[in-house]
C-alpha positions as CSV (number, residue, x, y, z in Angstrom):
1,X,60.1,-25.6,-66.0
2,X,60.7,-22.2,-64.4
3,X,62.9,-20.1,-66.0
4,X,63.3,-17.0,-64.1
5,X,64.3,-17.0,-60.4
6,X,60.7,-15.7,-59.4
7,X,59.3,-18.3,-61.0
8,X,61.6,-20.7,-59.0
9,X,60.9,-19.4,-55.6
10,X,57.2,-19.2,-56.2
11,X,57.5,-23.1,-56.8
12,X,59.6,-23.3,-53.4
13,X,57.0,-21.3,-51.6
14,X,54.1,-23.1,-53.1
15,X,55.8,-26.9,-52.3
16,X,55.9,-25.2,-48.6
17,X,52.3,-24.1,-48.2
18,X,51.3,-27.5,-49.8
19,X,53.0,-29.4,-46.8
20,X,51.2,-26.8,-44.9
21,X,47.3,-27.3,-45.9
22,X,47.6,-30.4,-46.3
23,X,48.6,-30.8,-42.8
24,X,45.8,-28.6,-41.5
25,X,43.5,-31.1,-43.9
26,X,44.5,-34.2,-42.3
27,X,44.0,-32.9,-38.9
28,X,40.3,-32.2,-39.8
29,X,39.8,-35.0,-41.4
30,X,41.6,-37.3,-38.1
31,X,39.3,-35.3,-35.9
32,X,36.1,-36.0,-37.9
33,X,36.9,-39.2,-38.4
34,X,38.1,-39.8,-34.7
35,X,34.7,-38.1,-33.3
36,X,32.4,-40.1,-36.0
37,X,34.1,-43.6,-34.7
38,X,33.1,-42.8,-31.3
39,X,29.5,-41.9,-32.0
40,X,29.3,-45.4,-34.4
41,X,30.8,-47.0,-31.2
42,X,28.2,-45.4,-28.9
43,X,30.7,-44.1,-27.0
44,X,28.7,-40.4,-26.4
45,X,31.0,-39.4,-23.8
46,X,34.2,-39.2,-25.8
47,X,32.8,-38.1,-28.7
48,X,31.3,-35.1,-26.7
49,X,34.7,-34.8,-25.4
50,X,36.3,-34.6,-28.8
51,X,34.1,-32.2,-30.3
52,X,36.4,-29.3,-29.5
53,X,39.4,-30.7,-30.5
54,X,37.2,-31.2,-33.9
55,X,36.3,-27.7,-33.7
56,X,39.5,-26.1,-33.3
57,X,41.1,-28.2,-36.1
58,X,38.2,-27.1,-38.4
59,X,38.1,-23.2,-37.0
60,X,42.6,-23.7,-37.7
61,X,42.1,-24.9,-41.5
62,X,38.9,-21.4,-41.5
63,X,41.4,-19.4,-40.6
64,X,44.3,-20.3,-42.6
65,X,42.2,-20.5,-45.7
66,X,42.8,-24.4,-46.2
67,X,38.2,-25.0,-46.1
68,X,36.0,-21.6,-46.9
69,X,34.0,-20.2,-44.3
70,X,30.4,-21.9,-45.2
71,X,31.9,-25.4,-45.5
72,X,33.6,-24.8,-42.1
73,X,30.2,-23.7,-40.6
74,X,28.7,-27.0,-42.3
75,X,31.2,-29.6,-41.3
76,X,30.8,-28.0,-37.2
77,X,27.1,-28.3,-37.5
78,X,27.2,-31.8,-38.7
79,X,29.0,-32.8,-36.0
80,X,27.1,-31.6,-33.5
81,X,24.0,-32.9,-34.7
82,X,25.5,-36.4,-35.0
83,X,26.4,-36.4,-31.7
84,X,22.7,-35.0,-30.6
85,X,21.3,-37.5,-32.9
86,X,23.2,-40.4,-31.0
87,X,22.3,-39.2,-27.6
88,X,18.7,-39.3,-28.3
């Protein structure tokens, strides 16, 4: 348990910025998931349409520091080729 008032508003902030990247992670994870149901659905169209939605929730959670830069970069080329993959 926190002793010293620091201590007690560094737990505050850190419940806060918990809320925060998790909420960046779900979005990423809603988007992947979202894009990946179209493509299993063979629905190209929409998933080419959602791709940067996926993008900018992955590029949101690179920024912010919630998913390092190289996992970021993986995750967007993934995508991509699964949705290249499908068209073909």
């Amino acid at each position: 348990m926190a002793i010293t008032s620091s201590a007690k508003k560094a737990i505050r902030s850190s419940a806060k910025k918990h809320v925060y990247n998790l909420r960046r992670k779900n979005a990423v994870y809603g988007a992947t998931k979202s894009l990946t149901q179209a493509v299993a659905a063979k629905d190209v169209q929409k998933a080419e349409s959602l791709l940067p939605a996926a993008y900018a929730a992955i590029d949101k959670a690179r920024k912010t520091g919630v998913i390092k830069a190289n996992t970021a970069s993986r995750k967007k080329s993934r995508l991509a080729g699964l949705i290249k993959r499908s068209r073909a």
